[in-house]
Structure formats: C-alpha cells, structure tokens
N, CA and C atoms as an extended XYZ file, in Angstrom:
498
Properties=species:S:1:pos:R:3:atomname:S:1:resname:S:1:resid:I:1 pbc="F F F"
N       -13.638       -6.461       -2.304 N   UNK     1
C       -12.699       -5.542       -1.665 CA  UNK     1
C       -13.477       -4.403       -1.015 C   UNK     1
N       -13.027       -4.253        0.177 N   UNK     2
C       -13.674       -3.086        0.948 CA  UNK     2
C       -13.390       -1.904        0.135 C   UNK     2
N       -14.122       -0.760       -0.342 N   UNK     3
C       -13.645        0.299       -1.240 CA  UNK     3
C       -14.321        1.832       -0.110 C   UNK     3
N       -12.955        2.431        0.531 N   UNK     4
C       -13.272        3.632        1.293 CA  UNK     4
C       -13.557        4.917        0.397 C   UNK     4
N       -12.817        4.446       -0.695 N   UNK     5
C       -13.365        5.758       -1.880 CA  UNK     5
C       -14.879        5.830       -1.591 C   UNK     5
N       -15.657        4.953       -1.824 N   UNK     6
C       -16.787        5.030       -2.121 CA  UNK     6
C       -17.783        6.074       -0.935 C   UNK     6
N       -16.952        6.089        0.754 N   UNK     7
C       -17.289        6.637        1.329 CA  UNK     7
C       -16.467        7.879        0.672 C   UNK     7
N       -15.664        8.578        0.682 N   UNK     8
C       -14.673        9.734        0.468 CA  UNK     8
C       -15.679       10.169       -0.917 C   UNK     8
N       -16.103        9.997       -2.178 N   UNK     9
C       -16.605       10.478       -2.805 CA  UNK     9
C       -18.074       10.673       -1.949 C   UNK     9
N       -18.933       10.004       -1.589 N   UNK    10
C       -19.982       10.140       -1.043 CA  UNK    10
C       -20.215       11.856        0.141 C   UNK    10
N       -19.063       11.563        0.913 N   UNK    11
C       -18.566       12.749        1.471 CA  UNK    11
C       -18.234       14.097        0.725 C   UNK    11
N       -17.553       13.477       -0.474 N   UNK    12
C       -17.011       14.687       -1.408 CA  UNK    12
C       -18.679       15.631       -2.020 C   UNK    12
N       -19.082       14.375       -2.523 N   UNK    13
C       -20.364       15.220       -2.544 CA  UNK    13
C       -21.659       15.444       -1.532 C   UNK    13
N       -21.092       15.454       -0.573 N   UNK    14
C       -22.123       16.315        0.578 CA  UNK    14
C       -23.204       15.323        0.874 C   UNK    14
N       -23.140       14.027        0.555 N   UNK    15
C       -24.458       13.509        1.149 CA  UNK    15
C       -24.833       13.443        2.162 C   UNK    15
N       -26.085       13.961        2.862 N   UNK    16
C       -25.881       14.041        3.725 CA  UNK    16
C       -26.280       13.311        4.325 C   UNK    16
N       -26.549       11.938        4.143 N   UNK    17
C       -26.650       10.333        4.874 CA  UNK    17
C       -25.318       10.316        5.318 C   UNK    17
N       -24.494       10.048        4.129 N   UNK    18
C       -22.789        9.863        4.835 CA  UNK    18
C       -21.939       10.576        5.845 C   UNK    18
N       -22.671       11.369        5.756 N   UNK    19
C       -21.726       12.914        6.227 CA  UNK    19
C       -22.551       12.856        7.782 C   UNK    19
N       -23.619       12.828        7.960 N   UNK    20
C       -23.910       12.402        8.978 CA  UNK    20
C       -23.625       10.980        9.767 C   UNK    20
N       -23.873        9.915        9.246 N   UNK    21
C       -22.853        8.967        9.585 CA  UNK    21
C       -21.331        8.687       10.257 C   UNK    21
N       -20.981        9.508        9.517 N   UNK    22
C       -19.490        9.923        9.489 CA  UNK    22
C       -18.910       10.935       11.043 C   UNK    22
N       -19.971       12.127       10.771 N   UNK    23
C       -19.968       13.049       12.374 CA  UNK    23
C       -20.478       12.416       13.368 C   UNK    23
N       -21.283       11.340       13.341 N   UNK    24
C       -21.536       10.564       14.448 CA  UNK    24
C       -21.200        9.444       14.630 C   UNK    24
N       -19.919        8.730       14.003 N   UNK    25
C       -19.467        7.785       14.510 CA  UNK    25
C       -18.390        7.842       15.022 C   UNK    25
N       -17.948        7.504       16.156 N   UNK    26
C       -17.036        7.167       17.180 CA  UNK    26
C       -15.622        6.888       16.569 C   UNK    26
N       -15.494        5.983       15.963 N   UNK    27
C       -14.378        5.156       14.865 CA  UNK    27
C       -13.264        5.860       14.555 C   UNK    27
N       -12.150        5.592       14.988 N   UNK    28
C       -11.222        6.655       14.579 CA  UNK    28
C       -10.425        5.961       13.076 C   UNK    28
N       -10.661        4.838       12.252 N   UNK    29
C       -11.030        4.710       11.418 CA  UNK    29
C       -11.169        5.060       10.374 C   UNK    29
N       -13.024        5.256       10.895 N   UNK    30
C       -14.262        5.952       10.074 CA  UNK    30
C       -13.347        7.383        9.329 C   UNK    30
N       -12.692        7.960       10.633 N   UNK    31
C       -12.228        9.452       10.949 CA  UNK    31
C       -11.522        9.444       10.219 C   UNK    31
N       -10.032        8.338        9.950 N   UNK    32
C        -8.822        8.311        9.720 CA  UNK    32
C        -9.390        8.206        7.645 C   UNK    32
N       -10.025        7.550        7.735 N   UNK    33
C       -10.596        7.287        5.948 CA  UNK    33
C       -11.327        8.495        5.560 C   UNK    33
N       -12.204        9.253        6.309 N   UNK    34
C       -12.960       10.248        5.542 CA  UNK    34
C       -12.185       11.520        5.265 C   UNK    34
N       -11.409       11.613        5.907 N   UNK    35
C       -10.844       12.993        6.355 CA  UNK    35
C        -9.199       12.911        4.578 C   UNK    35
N        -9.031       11.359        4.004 N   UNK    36
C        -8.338       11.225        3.027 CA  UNK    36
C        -9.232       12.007        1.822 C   UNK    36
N        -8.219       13.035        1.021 N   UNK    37
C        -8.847       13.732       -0.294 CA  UNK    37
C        -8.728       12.457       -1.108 C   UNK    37
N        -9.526       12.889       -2.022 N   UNK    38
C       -10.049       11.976       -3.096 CA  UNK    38
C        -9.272       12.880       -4.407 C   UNK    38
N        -8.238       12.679       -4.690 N   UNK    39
C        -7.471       13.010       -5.483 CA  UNK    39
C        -6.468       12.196       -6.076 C   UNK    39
N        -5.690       12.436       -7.039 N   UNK    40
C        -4.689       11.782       -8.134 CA  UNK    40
C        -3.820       10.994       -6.929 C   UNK    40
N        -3.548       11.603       -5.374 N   UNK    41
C        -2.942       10.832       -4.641 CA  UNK    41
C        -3.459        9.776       -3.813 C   UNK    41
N        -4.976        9.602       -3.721 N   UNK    42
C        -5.614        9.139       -3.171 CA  UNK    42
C        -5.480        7.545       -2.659 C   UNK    42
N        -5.446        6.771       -3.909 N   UNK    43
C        -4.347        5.242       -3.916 CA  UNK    43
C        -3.291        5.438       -3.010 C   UNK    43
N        -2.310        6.606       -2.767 N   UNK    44
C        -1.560        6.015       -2.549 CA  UNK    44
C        -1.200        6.591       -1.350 C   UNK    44
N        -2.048        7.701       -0.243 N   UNK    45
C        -2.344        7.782        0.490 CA  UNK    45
C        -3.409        7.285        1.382 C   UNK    45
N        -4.566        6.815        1.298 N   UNK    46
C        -5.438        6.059        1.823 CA  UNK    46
C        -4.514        4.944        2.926 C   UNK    46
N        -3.568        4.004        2.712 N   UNK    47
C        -3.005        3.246        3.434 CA  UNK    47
C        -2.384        4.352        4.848 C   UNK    47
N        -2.048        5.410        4.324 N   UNK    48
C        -1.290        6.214        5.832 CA  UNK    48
C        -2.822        7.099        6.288 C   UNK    48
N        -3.414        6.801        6.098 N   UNK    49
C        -5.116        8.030        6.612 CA  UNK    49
C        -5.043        8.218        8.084 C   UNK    49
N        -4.665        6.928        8.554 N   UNK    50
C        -4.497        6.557       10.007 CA  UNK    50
C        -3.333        7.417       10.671 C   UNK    50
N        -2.272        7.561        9.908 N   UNK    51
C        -0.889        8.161       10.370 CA  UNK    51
C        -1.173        9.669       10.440 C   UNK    51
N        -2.008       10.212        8.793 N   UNK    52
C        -2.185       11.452        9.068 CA  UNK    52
C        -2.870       11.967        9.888 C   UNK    52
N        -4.390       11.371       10.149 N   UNK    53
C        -4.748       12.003       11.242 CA  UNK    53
C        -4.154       11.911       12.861 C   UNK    53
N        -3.486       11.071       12.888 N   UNK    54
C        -2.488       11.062       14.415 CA  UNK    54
C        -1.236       11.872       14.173 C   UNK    54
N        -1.219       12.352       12.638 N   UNK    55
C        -0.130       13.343       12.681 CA  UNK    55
C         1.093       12.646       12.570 C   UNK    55
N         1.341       11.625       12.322 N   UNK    56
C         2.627       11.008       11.830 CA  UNK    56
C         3.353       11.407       10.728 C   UNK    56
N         2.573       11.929        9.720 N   UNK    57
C         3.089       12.445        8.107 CA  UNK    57
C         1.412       12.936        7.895 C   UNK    57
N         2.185       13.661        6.973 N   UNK    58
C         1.227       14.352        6.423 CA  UNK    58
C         0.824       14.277        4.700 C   UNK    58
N         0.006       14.588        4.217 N   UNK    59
C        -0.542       14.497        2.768 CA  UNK    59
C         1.167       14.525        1.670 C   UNK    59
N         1.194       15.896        1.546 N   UNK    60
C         2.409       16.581        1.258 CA  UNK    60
C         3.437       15.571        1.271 C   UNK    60
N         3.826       15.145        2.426 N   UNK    61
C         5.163       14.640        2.441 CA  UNK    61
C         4.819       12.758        1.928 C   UNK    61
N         3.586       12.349        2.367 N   UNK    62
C         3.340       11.541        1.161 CA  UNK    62
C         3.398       11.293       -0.370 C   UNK    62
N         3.149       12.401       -0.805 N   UNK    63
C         3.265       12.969       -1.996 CA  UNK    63
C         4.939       12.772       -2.829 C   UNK    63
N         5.586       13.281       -1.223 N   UNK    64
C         6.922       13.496       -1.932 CA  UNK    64
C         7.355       12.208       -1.876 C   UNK    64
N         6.995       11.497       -1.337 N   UNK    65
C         7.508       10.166       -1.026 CA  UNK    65
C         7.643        9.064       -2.317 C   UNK    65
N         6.145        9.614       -3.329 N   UNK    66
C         6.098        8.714       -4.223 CA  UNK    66
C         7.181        8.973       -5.662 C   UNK    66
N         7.809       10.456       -5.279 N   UNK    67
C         8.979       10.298       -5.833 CA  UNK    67
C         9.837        9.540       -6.190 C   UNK    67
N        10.086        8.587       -5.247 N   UNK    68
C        11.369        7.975       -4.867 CA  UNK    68
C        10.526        6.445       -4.760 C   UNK    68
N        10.313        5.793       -5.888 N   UNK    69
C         9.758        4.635       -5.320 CA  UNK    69
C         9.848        3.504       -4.121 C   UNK    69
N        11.477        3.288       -3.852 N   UNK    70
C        12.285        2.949       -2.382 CA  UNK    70
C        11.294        3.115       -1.262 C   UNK    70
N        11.629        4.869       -1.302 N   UNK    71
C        10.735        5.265        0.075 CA  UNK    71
C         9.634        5.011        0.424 C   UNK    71
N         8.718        5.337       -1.003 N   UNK    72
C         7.126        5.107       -0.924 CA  UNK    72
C         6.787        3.720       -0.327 C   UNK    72
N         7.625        2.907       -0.569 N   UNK    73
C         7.242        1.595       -0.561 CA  UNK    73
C         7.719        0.707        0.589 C   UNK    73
N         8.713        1.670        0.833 N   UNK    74
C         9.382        1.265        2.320 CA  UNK    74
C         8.390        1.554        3.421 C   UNK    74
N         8.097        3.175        3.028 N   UNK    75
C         7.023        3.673        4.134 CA  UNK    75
C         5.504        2.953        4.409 C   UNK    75
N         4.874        2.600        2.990 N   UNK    76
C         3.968        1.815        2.926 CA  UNK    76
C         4.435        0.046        3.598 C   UNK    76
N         5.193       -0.395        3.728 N   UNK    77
C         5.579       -1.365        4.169 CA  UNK    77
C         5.571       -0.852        5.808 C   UNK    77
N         6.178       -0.330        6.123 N   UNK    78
C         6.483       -0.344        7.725 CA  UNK    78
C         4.996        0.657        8.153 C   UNK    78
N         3.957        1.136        7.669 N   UNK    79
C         2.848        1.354        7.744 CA  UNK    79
C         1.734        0.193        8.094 C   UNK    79
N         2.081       -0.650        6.720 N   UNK    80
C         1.640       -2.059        6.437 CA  UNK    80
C         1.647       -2.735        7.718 C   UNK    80
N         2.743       -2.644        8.625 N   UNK    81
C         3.180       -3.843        9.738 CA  UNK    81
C         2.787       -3.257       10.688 C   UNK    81
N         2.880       -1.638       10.759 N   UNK    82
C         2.458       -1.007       12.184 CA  UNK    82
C         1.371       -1.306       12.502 C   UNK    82
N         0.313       -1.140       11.087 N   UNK    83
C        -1.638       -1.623       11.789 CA  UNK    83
C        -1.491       -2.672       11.962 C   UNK    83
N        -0.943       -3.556       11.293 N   UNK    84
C        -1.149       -5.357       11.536 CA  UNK    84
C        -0.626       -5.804       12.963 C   UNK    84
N         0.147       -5.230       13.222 N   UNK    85
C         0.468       -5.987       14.815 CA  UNK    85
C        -0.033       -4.723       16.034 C   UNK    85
N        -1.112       -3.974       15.768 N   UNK    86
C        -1.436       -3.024       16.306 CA  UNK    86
C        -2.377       -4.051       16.991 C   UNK    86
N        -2.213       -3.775       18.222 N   UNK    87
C        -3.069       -4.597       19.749 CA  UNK    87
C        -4.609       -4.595       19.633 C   UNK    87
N        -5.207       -2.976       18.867 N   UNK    88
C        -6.234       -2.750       19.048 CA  UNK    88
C        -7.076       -3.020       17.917 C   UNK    88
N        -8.114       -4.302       17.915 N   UNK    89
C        -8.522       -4.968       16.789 CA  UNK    89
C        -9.277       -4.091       15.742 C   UNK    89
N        -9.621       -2.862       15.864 N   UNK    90
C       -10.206       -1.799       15.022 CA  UNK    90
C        -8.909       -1.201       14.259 C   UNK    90
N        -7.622       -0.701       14.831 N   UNK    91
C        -6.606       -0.623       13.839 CA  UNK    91
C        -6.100       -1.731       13.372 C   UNK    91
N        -5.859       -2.872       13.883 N   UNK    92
C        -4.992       -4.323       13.055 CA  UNK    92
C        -5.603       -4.582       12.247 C   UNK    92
N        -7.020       -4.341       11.657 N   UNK    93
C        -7.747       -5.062       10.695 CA  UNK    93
C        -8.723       -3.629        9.832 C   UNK    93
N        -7.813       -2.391       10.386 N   UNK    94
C        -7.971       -1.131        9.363 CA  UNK    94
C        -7.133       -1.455        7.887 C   UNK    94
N        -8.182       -1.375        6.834 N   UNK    95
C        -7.444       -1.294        5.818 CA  UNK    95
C        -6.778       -2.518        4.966 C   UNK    95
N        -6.903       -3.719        6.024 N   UNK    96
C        -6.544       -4.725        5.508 CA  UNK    96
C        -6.569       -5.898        4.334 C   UNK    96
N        -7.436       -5.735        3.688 N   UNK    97
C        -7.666       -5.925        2.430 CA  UNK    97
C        -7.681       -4.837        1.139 C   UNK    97
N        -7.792       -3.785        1.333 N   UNK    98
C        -6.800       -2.717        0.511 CA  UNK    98
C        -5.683       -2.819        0.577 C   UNK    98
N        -5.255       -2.913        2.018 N   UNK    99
C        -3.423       -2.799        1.703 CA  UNK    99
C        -2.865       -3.809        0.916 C   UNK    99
N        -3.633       -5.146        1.130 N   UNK   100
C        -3.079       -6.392        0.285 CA  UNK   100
C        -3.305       -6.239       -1.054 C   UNK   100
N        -3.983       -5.660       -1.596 N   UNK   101
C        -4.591       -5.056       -2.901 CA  UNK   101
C        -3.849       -4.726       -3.612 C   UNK   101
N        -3.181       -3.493       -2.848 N   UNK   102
C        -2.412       -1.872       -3.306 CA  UNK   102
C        -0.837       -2.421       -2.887 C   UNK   102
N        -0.525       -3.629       -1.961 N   UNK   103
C         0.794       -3.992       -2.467 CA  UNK   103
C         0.951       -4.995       -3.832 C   UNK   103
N        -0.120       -5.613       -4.121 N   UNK   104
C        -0.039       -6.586       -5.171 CA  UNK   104
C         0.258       -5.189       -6.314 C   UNK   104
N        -0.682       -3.905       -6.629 N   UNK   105
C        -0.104       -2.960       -7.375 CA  UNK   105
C         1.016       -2.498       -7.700 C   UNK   105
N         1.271       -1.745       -6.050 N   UNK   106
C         2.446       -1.260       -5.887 CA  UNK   106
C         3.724       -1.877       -6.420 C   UNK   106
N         3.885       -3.387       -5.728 N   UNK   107
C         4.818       -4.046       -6.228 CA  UNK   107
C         5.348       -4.703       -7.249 C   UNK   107
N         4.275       -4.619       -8.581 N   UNK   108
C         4.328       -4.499       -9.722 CA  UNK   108
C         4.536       -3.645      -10.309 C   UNK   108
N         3.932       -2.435       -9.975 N   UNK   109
C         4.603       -0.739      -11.046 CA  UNK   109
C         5.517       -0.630      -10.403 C   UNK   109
N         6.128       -0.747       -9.235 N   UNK   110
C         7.727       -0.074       -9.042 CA  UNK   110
C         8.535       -1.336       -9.205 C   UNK   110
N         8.785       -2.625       -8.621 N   UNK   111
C         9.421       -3.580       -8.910 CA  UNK   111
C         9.544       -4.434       -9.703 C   UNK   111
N         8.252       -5.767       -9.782 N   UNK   112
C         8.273       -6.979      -10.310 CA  UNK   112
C         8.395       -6.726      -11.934 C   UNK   112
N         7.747       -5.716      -12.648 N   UNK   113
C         7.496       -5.629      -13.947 CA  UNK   113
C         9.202       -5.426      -14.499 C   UNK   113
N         9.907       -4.077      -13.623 N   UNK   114
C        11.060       -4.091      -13.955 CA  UNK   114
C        12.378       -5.547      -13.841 C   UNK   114
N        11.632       -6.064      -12.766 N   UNK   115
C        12.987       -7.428      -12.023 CA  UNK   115
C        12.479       -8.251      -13.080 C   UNK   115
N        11.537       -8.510      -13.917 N   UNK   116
C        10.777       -9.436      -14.929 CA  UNK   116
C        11.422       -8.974      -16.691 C   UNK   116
N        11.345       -8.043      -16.614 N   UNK   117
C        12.082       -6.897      -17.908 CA  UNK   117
C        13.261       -7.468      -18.187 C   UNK   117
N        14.184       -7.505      -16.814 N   UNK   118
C        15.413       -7.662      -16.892 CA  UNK   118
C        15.666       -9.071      -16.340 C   UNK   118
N        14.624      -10.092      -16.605 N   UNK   119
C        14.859      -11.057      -16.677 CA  UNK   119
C        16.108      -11.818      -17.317 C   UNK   119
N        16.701      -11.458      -17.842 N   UNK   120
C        18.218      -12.459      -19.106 CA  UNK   120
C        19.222      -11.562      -18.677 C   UNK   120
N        18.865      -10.493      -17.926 N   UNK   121
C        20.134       -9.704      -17.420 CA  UNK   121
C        20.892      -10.342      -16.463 C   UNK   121
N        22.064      -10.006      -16.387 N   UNK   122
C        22.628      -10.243      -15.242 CA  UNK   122
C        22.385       -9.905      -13.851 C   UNK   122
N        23.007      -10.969      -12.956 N   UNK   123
C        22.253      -10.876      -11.764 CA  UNK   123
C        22.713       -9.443      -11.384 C   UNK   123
N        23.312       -8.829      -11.390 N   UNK   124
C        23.980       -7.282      -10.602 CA  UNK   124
C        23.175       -6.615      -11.533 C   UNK   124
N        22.920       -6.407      -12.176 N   UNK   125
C        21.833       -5.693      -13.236 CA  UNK   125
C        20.814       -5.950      -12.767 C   UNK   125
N        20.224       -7.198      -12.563 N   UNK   126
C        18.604       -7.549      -12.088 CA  UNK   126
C        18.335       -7.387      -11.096 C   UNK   126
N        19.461       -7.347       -9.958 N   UNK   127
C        18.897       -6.976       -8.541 CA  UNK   127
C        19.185       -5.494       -8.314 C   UNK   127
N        19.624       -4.430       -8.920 N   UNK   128
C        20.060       -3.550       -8.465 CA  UNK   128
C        19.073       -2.775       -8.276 C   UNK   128
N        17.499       -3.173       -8.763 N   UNK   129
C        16.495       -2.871       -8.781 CA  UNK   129
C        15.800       -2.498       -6.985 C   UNK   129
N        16.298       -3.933       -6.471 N   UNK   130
C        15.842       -4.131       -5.335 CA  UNK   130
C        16.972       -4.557       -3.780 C   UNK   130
N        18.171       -3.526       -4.814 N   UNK   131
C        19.281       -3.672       -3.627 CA  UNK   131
C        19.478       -2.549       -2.411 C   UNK   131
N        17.853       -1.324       -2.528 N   UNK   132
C        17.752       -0.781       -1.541 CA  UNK   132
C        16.722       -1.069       -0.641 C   UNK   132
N        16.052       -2.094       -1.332 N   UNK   133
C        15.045       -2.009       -0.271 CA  UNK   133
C        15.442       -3.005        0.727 C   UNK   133
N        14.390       -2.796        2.347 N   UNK   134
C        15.027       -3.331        3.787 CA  UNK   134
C        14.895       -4.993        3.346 C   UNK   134
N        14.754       -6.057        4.377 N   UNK   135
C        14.418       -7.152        4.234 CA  UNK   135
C        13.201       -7.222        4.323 C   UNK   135
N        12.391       -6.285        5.200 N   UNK   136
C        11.032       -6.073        5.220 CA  UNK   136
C        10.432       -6.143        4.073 C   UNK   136
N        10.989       -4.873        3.187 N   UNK   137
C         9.821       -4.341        1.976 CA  UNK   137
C        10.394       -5.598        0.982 C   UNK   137
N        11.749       -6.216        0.804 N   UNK   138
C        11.543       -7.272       -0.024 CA  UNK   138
C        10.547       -8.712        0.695 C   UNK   138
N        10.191       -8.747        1.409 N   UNK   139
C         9.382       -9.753        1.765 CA  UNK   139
C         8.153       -9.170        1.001 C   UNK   139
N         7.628       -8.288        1.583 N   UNK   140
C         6.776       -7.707        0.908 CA  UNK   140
C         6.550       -7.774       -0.732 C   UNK   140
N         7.680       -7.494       -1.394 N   UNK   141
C         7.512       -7.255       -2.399 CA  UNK   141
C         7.145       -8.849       -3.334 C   UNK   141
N         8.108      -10.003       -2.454 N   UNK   142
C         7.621      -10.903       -2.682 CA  UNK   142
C         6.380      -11.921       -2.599 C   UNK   142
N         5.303      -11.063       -1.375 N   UNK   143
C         4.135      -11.255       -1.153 CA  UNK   143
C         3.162      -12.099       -2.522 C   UNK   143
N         2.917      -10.571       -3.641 N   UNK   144
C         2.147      -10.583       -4.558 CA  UNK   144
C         2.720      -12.023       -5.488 C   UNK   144
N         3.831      -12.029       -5.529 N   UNK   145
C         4.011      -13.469       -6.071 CA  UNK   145
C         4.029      -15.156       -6.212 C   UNK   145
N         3.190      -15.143       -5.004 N   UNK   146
C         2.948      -16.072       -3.987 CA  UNK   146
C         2.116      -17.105       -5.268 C   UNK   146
N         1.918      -18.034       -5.055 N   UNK   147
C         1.569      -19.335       -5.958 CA  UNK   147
C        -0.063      -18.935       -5.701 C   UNK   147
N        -1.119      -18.701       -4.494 N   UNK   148
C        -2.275      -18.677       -4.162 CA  UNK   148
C        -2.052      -17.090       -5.632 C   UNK   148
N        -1.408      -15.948       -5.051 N   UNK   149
C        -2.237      -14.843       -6.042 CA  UNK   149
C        -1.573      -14.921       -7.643 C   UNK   149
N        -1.050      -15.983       -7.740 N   UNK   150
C        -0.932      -15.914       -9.714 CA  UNK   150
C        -1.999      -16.769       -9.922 C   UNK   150
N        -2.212      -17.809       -8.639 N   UNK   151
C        -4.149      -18.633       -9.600 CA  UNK   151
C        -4.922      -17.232       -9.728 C   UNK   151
N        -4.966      -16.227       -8.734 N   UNK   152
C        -5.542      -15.616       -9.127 CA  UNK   152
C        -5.890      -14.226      -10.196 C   UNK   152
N        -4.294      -14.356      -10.807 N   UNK   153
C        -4.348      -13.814      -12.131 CA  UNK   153
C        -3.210      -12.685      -12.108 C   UNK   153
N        -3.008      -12.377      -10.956 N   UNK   154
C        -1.821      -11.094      -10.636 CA  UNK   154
C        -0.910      -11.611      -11.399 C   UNK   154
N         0.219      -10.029      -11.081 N   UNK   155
C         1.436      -10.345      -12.080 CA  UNK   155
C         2.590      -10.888      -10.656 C   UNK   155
N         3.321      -11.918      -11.231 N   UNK   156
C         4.127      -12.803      -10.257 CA  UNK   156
C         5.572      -12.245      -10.803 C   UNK   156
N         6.801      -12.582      -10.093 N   UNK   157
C         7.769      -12.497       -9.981 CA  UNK   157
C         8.438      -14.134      -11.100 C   UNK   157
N         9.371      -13.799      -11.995 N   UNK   158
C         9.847      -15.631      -12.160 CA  UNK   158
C        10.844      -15.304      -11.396 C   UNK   158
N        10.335      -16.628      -11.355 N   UNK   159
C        11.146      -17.684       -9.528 CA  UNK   159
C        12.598      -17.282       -9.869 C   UNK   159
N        13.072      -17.971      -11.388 N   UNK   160
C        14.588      -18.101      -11.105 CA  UNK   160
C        15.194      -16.408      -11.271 C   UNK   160
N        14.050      -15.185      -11.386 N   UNK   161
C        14.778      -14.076      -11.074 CA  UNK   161
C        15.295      -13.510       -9.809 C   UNK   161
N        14.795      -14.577       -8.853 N   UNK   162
C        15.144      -14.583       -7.693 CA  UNK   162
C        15.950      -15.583       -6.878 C   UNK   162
N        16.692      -16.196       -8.009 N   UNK   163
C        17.564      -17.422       -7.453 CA  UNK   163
C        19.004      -16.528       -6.792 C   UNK   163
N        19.309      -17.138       -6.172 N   UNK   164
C        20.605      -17.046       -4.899 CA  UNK   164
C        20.230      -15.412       -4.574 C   UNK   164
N        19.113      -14.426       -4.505 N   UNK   165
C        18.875      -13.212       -4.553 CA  UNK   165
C        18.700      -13.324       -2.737 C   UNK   165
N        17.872      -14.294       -2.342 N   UNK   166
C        17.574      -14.685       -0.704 CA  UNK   166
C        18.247      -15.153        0.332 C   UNK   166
C-alpha cells in the first residue's frame, strides 16, 4: 500500500530531503498530500487532501462530517468517484489504493460490523442501518465484501443480510 503518512511525518519532522522534494515538485498531488496534518483526523482526511487544497472543504468541516457516519461516508464516496473518473491521469489514480483500503475500513466500523450484529434481526431493523445511504455509497459499501477481498481476510458482509435489500 502506498503510505502518504510516511511522507506527512517525514515533513512533520523537518527533513530536509523531503521538504525539499516536496517545494520542488510540480505535483499538485505531491501538494494536495503534504499540506494533510498528521493528526487523530488524518485517516480520515487524507482521501479529501485534493479537495482541501482546491478549497472544496476544508479540515474542520471534515472533522464535522465524521460525526454523522452517513455523511462521512457519503462524502468519502462521491470524493472516491470524483478522482476516479477525473480525465487527468495524475488525479484518477491519486490515492487509489488508500482509498480502496480506507473503504474496506470505513465500511466495516460504520456499517458491515453493525448490518452483521443484527444479523437474526429483522429485515426493517437490519436495514435501517443503511436506509440513508445514496445507491452510490451502498455500492460502495458493498465493495469490501466482494468474494476476491474475504480470500483476502477482510471483514465481509453475509450475503443473506442482504437478501431482497437490492
């Protein structure tokens, strides 16, 4: 996994290999990742780095976002799709193996663990979990459960908690 922390701490502490690196590269990127604090929000801002520095949202209102798991995850979703079908092959393939990462996370601490919990519940009980999110972020959410990432050990969705749910 590509890990931008590793630049953001490197930066944090003043190296000045990185830090020079960093002022002289072109990359808006480079720009959009270094310029993310390396803090308790850091996970879960890193995916918008790109937005903040173009000024789309800001730190703060990220922050508030993770309030409300819905939003966070909505926003990270329609974030998710904006770089991916972004024309310009330096943003479509910004971030792209973190984001797949940090939704396999994401969509386990706010959703799958709970829709899995309430597995024997009733269906209006079990979906009410995921009766705000768009069709988008439930695609999404169904991503991480995919047959390729439970070989690889993630936590999956059961299938029949999602029967007549689609």
């Amino acid at each position: 996994m590509v890990r931008p922390e590793i630049l953001i701490r490197k930066l944090t502490d003043k190296d000045t290999l990185y830090t020079s690196l960093v002022n002289k590269n072109n990359k808006i990127t480079v720009k959009a990742v270094s310029l993310t604090a390396m803090d308790d929000y850091y996970e879960k801002t890193i995916p918008f780095s790109l937005a903040i520095l173009e000024n789309r949202i800001t730190a703060d209102s990220i922050k508030n976002l993770t309030l409300v798991p819905q939003d966070y995850y909505h926003a990270f979703v329609e974030e998710a799709v904006r770089l991916h079908t972004n024309p310009d092959p330096e943003i479509n393939t910004f971030l792209k193996h973190p984001i797949t990462e940090l939704n396999k996370k994401f969509a386990n601490y706010y959703f799958i663990k709970e829709i899995n919990d309430l597995h024997e519940s009733p269906d209006n009980t079990r979906f009410k979990v995921v009766q705000t999110l768009s069709a988008r972020a439930l695609y999404f959410l169904l991503l991480p459960g995919s047959y390729e990432l439970v070989m690889e050990g993630s936590s999956a969705i059961y299938t029949s908690s999602f029967f007549l749910c689609v």
